[in-house]
C-alpha positions as CSV (number, residue, x, y, z in Angstrom):
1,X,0.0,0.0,0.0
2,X,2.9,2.5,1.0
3,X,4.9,1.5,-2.4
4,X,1.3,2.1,-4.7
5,X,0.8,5.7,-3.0
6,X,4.9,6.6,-3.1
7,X,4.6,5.3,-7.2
8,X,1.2,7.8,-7.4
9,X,2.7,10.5,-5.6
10,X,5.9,10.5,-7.5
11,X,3.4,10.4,-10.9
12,X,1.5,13.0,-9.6
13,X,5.0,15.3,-9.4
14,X,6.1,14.5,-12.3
15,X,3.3,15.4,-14.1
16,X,2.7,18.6,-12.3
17,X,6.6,19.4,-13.2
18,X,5.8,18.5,-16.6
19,X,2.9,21.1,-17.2
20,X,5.2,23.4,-15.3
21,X,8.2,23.4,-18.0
22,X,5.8,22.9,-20.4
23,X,4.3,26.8,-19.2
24,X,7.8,28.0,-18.7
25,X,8.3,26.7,-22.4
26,X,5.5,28.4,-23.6
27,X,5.4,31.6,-21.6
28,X,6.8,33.6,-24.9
29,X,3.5,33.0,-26.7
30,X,1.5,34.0,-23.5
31,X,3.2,37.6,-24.3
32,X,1.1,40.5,-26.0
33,X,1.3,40.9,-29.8
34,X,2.9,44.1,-28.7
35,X,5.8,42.6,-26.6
36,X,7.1,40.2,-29.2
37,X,7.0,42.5,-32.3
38,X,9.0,44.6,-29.8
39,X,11.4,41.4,-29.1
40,X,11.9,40.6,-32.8
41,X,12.6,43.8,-33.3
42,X,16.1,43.2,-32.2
43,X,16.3,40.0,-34.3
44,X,18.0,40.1,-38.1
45,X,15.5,40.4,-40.2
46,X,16.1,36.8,-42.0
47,X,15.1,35.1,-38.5
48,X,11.9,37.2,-37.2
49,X,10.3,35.7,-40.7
50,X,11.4,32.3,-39.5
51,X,9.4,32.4,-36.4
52,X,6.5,32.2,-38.7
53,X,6.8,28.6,-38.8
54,X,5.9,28.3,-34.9
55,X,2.3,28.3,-35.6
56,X,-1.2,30.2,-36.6
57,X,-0.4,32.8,-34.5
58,X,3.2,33.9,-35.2
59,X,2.5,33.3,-39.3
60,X,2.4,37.3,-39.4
61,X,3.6,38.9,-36.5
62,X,6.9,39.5,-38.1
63,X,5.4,42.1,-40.2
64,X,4.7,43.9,-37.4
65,X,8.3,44.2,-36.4
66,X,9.5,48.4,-36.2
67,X,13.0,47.4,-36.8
68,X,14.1,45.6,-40.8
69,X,17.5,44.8,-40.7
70,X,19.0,43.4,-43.5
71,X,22.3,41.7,-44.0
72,X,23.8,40.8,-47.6
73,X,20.1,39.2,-48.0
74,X,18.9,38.2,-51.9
75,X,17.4,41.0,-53.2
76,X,14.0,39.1,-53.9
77,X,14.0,38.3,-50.1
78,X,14.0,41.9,-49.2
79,X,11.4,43.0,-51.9
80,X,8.9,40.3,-50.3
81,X,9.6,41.5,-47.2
82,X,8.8,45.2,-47.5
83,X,5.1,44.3,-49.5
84,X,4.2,42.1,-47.0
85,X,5.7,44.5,-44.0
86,X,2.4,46.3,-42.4
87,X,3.3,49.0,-40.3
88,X,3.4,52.4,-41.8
89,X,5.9,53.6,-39.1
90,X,9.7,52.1,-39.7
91,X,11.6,52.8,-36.5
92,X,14.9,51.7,-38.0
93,X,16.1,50.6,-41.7
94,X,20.0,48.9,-41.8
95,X,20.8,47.3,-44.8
96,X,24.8,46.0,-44.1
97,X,27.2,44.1,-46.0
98,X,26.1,43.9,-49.3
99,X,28.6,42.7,-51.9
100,X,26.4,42.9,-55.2
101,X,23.0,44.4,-56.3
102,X,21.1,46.3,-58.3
103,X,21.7,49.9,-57.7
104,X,18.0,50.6,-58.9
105,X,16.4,48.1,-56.2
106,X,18.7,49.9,-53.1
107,X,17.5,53.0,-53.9
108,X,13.7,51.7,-54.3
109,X,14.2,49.9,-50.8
110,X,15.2,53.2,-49.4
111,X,12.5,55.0,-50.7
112,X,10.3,52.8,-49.4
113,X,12.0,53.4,-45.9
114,X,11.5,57.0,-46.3
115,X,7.8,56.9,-47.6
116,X,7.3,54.4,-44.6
117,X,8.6,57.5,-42.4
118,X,11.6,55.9,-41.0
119,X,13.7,57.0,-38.1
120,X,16.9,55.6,-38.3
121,X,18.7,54.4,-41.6
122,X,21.7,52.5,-41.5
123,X,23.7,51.9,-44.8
124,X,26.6,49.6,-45.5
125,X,27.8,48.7,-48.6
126,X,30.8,47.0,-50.6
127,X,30.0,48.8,-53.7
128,X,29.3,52.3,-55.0
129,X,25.7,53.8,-54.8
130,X,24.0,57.4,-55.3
131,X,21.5,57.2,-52.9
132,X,18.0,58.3,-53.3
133,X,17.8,62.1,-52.7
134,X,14.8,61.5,-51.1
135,X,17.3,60.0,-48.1
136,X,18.5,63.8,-47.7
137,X,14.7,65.5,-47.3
138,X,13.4,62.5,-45.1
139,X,11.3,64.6,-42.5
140,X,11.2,61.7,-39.9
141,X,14.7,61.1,-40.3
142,X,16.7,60.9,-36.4
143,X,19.8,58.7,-37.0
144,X,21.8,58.2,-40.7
145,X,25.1,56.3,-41.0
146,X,26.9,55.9,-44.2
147,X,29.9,53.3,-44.6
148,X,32.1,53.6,-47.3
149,X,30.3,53.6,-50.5
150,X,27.6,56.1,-50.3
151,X,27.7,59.6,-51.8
152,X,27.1,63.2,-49.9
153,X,25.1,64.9,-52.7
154,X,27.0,68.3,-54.2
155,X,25.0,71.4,-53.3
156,X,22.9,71.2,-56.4
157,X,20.7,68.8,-54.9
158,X,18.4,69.6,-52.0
159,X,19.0,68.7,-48.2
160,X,16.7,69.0,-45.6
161,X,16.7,66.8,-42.3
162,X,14.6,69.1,-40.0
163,X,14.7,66.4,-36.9
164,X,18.0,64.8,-37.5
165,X,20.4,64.3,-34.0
166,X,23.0,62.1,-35.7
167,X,25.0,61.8,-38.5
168,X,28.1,59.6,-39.4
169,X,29.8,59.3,-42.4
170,X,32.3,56.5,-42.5
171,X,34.7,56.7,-45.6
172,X,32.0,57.8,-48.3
173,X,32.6,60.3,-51.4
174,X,31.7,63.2,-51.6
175,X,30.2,64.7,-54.9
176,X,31.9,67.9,-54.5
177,X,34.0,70.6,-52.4
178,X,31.0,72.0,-50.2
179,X,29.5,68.2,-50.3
180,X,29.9,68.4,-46.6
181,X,28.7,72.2,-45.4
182,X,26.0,71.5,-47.7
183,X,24.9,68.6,-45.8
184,X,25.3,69.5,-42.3
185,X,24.1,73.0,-42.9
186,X,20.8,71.0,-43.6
187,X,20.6,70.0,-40.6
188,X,19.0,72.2,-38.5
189,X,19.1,70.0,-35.1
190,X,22.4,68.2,-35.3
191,X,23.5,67.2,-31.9
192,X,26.1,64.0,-32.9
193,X,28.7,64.4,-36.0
194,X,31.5,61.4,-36.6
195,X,33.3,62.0,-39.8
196,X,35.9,59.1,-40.8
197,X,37.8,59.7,-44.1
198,X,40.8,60.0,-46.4
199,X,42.4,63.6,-46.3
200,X,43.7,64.8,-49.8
201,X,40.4,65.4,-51.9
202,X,38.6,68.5,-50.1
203,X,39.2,71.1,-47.2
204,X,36.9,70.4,-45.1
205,X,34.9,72.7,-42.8
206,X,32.6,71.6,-40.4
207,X,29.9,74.5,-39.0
208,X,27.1,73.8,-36.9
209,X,25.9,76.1,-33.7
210,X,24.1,73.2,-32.8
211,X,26.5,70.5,-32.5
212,X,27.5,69.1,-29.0
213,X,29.5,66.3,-29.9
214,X,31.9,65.6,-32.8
215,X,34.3,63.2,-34.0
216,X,36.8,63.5,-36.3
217,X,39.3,60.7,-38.0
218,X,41.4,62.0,-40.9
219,X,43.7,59.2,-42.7
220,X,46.5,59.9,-45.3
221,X,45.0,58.7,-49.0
222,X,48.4,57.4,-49.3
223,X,49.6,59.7,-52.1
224,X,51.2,62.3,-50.1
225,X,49.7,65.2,-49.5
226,X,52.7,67.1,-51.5
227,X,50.1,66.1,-54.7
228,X,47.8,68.8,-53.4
229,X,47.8,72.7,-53.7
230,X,45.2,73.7,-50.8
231,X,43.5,70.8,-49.9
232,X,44.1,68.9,-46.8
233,X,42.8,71.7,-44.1
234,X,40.6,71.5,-41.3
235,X,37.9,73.9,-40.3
236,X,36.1,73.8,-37.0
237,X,33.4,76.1,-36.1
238,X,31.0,74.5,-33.5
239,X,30.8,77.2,-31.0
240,X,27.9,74.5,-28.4
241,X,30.5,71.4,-28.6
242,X,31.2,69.8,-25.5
243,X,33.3,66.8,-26.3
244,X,35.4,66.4,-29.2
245,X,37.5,63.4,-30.5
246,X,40.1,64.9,-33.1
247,X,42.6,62.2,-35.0
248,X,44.3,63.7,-37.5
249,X,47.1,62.1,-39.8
250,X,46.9,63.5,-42.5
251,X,46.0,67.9,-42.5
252,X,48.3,70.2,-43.3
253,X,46.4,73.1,-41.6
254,X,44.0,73.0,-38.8
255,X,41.8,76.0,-37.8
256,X,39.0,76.3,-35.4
257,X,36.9,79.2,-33.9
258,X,35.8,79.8,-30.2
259,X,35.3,76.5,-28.4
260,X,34.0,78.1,-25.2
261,X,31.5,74.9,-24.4
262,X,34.3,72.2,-24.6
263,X,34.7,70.6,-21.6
264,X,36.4,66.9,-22.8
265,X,38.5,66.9,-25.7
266,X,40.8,63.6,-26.8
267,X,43.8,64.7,-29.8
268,X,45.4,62.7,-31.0
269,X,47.7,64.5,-33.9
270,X,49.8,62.1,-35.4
271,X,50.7,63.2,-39.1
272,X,54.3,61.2,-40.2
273,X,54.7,63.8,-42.9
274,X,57.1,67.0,-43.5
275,X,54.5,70.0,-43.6
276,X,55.0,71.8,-46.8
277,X,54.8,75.0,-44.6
278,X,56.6,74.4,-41.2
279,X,55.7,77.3,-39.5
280,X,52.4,77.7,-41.1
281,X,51.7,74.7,-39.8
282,X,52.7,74.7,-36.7
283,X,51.6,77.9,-35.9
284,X,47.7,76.3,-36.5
285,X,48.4,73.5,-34.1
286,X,49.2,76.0,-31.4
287,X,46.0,77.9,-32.2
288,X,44.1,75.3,-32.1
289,X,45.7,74.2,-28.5
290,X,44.8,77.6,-27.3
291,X,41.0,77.2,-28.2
292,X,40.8,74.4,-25.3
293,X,41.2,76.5,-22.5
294,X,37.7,75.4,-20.7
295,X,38.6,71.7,-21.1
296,X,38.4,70.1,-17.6
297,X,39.1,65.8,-19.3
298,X,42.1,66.1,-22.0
299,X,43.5,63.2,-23.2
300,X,46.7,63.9,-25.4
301,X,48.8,62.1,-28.3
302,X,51.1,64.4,-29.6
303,X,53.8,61.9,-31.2
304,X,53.9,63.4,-34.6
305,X,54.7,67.8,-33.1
306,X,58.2,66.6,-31.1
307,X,59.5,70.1,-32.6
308,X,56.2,72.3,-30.9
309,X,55.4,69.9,-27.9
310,X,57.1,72.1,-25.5
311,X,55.0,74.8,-26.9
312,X,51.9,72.9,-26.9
313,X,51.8,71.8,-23.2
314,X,52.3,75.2,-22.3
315,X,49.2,76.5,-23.7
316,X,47.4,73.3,-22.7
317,X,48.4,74.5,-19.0
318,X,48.1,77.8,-19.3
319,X,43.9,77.8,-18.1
320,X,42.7,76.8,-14.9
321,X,40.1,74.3,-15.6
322,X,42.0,71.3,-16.3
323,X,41.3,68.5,-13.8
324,X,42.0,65.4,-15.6
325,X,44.8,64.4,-18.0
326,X,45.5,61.6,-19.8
327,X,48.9,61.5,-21.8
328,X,51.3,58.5,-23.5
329,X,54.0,57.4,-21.0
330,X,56.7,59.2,-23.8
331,X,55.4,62.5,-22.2
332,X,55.8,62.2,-18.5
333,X,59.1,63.8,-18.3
334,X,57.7,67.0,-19.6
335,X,57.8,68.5,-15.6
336,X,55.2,71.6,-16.2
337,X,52.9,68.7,-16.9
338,X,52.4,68.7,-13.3
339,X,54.2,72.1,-12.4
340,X,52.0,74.2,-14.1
341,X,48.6,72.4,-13.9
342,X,46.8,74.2,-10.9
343,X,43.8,72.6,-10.6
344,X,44.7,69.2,-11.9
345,X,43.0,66.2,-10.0
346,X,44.0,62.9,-11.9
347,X,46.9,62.3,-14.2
348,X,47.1,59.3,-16.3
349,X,50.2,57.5,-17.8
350,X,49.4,55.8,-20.9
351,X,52.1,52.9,-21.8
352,X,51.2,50.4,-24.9
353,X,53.0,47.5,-23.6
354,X,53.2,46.2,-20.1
355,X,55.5,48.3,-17.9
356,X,57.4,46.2,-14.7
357,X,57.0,47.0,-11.3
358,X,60.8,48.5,-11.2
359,X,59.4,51.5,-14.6
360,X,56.9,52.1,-12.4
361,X,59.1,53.0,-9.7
362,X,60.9,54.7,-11.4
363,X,58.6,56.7,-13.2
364,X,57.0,57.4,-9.8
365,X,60.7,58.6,-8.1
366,X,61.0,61.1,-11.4
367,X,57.4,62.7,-10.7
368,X,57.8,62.7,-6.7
369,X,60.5,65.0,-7.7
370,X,58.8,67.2,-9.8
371,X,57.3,70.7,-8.7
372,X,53.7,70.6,-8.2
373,X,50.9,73.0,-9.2
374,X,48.2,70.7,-7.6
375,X,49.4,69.0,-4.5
376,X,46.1,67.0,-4.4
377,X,47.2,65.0,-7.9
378,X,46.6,61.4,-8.1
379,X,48.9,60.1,-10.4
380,X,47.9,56.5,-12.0
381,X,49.1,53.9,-15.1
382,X,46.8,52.9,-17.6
383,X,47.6,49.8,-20.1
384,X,45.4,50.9,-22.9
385,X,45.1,53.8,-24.8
């Protein structure tokens, strides 16, 4: 009798366990319409269609999704997908990767985001392609990235992104000389600006009064800027930025108006080439130093200027407001560093390979020794730049 109730009361369990993981299983399905459009959402596109084939119910939810992202996909996968999509409100449109197509269906699919009043648009490409101009008047438009093979449209073509917040432009080409102003200048909101290219095709000047946050990565083309009469200079006139992230390899002038909101600033000027104008050019570089004077977080690589460093950390200490500095280990003998920085709270030491115990001692002996502006320093190692 004891054994037939322990075998029923055992069953029992394990029955009751099994409708248990089979609701934990299931619990996805018990979730609003709402609430999993929302989760595939964050799915590729390619696998929130495949959850069609769990059942009636999921058959179109998919087309519900805000978010199509699409990666090197076959063209007549992507047109199926947008007829069949149903909302009329595209939160974001990414199409990434993509090593052939039709240039005609990229820009339909596009224009389909746009009419669909799309909010972010991602494009990523392995070939050349003028995009749709309708991309550059998109009124819902929050967030565009180009990579690589997209083209900025010339100033003949019309450019108006009236809520637009941020913009990054990743190695594409530019249709002309005022490709860029032309752009940005439409952009009456523009909070985020990240510019990566090749220096030696344009000067390039970048104005906004609205822009809080810019980043800037100039390469060498790898011809030598010698080829070019004028180009290769830098213009900066964002008088609201308030963190800016300048690598430049590659300009042979760099210019910049009042900076007043700039509180965090990381340079890193590293050109390996002879200036065509020494002076001229170094004579920028100082100026440009001197606009940073209400930065309070600096972070500094300034391997390429050995013959204006001196001059450079001098007007880098010359304000008041600098609390934090960050700086490669080849710097740290400069003794104003810490003589002339009054305020300073936090110095780093940036090394790019592992530095023993006895460098570090060392290192730390040399700066006991040094005069201090700012007796409250902490001064720290960092492995990483």
């Amino acid at each position: 009798m004891e054994i037939a109730e322990e075998h029923s009361r055992r069953r029992h369990k394990r029955s009751n366990g099994e409708q248990n993981n089979a609701v934990s299983v299931d619990r996805l399905s018990d979730l609003p319409d709402s609430v999993i459009c929302h989760i595939l959402s964050f799915l590729p596109t390619k696998f929130s269609v495949r959850t069609s084939i769990l059942g009636q119910r999921w058959r179109f939810l998919w087309t519900y999704a805000p978010n199509l992202l699409f990666h090197n996909e076959n063209p007549g996968t992507v047109d199926r997908v947008l007829s069949l999509h149903k909302l009329q409100d595209i939160n974001t449109f990414r199409l990434t990767e993509w090593n052939d197509c039709n240039l005609y269906e990229i820009g339909a699919w596009i224009t389909v985001a746009v009419q669909r009043n799309v909010r972010n648009v991602h494009i990523d490409l392995n070939f050349h392609v003028d995009l749709p101009r309708c991309l550059f008047t998109c009124k819902t438009l929050v967030d565009l990235s180009i990579e690589f093979y997209g083209a900025v449209p010339d100033v003949g073509i019309a450019v108006y992104l009236p809520r637009l917040k941020k913009l990054r432009l990743i190695h594409v080409d530019y249709e002309g000389d005022e490709s860029l102003p032309h752009l940005i200048s439409g952009c009456p909101v523009l909070e985020e600006l990240l510019i990566h290219l090749f220096a030696g095709y344009y000067p390039f000047k970048i104005s906004s009064p609205t822009v809080k946050r810019l980043t800037i990565n100039f390469h060498s083309d790898g011809e030598g800027s010698d080829n070019h009469e004028y180009y290769d200079r830098l213009e900066i006139d964002t008088p609201g930025l308030v963190y800016l992230r300048l690598i430049d390899c590659a300009n042979q002038h760099i210019k910049s108006w009042a900076l007043d909101s700039l509180t965090e600033a990381d340079i890193h000027i590293c050109n390996d080439f002879k200036p065509r104008d020494d002076f001229r050019y170094y004579r920028s570089v100082v100026d440009f130093f001197d606009r940073l004077h209400n930065v309070k977080c600096l972070k500094l690589n300034l391997s390429c200027c050995t013959e204006i460093i001196d001059s450079l950390l001098t007007v880098v200490f010359s304000p008041s407001s600098l609390k934090t500095l960050i700086i490669l280990k080849s710097l740290f003998s400069r003794r104003y560093l810490l003589r002339n920085a009054q305020v300073l709270e936090r110095m780093e030491i940036a090394y790019g390979s592992s530095l023993s115990s006895d460098e570090k001692i060392y290192v730390l002996e040399e700066i006991s020794r040094f005069q201090r502006g700012s007796k409250e320093c902490e001064v720290v190692f960092i492995s990483k730049w």
